[in-house]
C-alpha positions, -999 to +999 in steps of 0.1 A: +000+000+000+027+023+008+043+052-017+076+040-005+100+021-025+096-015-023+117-040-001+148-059-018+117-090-010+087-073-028+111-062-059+122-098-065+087-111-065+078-082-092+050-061-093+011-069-075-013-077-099-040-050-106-078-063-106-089-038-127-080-009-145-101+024-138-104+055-157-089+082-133-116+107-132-137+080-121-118+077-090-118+105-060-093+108-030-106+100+010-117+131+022-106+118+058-073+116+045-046+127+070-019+135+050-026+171+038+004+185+021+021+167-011+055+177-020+051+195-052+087+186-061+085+146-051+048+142-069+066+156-102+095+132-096+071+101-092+047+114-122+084+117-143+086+084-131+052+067-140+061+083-174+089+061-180+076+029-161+037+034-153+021+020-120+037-007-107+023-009-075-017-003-080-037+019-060-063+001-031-099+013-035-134+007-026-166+010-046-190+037-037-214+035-066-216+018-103-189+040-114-174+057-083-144+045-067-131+060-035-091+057-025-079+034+007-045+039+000-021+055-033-036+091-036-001+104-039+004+084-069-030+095-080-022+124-080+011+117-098-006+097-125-027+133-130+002+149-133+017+124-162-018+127-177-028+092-175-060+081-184-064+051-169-043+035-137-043-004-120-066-008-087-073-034-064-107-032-054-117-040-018-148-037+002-140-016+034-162+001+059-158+042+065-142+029+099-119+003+082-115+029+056-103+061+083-080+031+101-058+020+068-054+047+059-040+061+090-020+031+098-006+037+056+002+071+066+022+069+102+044+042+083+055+064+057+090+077+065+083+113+054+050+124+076+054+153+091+053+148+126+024+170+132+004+149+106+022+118+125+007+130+156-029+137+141-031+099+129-023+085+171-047+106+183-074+099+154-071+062+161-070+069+202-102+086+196-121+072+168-110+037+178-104+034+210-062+021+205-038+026+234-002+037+233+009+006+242-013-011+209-001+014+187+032+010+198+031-029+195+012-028+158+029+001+143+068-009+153+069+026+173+084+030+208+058+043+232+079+071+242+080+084+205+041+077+202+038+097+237+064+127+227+043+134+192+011+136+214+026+159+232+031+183+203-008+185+195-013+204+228+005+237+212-013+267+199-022+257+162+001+290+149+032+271+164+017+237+150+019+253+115+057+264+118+063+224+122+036+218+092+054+243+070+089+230+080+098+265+099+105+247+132+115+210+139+096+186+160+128+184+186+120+225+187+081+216+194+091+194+219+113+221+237+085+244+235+055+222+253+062+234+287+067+268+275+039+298+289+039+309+256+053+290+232+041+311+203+064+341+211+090+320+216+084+301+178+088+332+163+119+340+182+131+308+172+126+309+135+135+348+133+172+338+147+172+307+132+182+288+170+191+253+172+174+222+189+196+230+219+193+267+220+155+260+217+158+240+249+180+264+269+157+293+254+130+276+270+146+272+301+155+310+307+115+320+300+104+297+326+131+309+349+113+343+347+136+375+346+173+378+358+160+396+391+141+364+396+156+335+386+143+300+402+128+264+395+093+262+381+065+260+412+028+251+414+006+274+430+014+261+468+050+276+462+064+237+459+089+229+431+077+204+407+098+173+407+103+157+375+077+125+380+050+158+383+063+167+350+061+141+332+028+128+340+019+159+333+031+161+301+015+125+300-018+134+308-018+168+283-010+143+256-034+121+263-063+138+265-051+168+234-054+197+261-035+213+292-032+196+325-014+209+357-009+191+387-009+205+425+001+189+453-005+203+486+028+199+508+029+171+529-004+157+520-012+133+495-044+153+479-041+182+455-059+193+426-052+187+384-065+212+360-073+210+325-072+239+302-094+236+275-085+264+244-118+263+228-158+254+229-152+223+213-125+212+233-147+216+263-175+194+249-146+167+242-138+169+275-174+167+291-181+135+268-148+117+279-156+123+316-196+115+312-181+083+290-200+088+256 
């Protein structure tokens, strides 16, 4: 299914037979497609290369009418075939629900090695949400490490201004990371990209904001004046990711109660978060 070139195994066993052939304006892209930027540059290498060699590997659709035909996986070289003005290209036609339809494509998606990790992150949390997967599953089925699964999460809770400086390429995902405990890591982007910093200087950046001023220098605190040890932090981090929004911990000193907060950015982030805590 994937765009990707094909393993030493795949090559020696040549190309997988196409079902069908399908006129291309009869076929239409998955609107719930996650990938939403193509490389201009790589789709008019790969149509220079259908030129020369055509299709080999055939696109995965399913049938939504008599002569409508919907994409599960290959839109890029869709497009591409567009592009080389192609009339007709090789399918494999498969029946799939709009669930089973949403979760390939995803899982197509995640495995490609060029997703940008904002897109990356936008497929975990789609199939966290729409079907109910677990770190620890997506870990397992995807050949991911939880803690790269868990630090791409992370990244979602960011204003959506900083999430398009990663989209556009402006700022790396190690400079997202460094900005997800910032107070406000939008300022802080455009710092970053107007002095063109460095993953480290990101970090150390970061570091001097939360500090506060000169005059005031110190360790981050909750509101009860206690520092927060790392194991706060991180399951805080944790928890943000998990559930796409803001959370702060507070421990009371010496006590084992305290509160957690969750910041919610918008309207419908709040009804998100009513219908996880009511359970629909």
């Amino acid at each position: 299914m994937s765009d990707v070139a094909e393993t030493e195994k795949v090559a020696s066993a040549g190309p997988v037979a196409a079902e069908r052939r399908l006129p291309i304006e009869r076929i239409s892209p998955n609107p719930e497609q996650p990938r939403k930027r193509f490389s201009e540059t790589d789709l008019a290498d790969l149509a220079s290369s259908i030129k020369e060699k055509g299709i080999i590997q055939p696109l995965i659709v399913r049938q939504l009418a008599e002569d409508r035909f919907e994409i599960v996986a290959g839109e890029r070289r869709w497009r591409a075939a567009q592009i080389a003005q192609l009339h007709e290209i090789p399918v494999i036609v498969r029946e799939f629900s709009d669930t089973e339809v949403l979760e390939v494509a995803i899982i197509e998606n995640i495995q490609r090695a060029d997703l940008n990790p904002i897109e990356e992150a936008a497929g975990y949390r789609q199939l966290m949400d729409r079907f109910g997967h677990t770190q620890e599953k997506m870990s397992e089925a995807l050949g991911k490490s939880r803690s790269h699964i868990a630090n791409l999460l992370r990244l979602l809770t960011l204003p959506e201004a900083v999430l398009d400086h990663v989209r556009k390429g402006d700022l790396s995902a190690g400079h997202a990371r460094a900005l997800v405990t910032a107070n406000d890591p939008l300022r802080l982007a455009q710092q970053i990209i107007r002095e063109g910093l460095s993953v480290r200087a990101t970090e150390a950046l970061v570091k001097k904001a939360e500090a506060g001023s000169e005059e005031s220098p110190g360790p981050k605190r909750d509101v009860s004046g206690t520092e927060k040890d790392a194991d706060t932090k991180a399951l805080e981090a944790d928890l943000s990711a998990t559930l796409g929004m803001k959370v702060v911990l507070t421990h009371r000193p010496g006590q084992e109660s305290g509160q957690m907060t969750l910041h919610y950015g918008s309207l419908e982030e709040l009804d998100d978060l009513c219908r996880m805590l009511g359970g629909s």
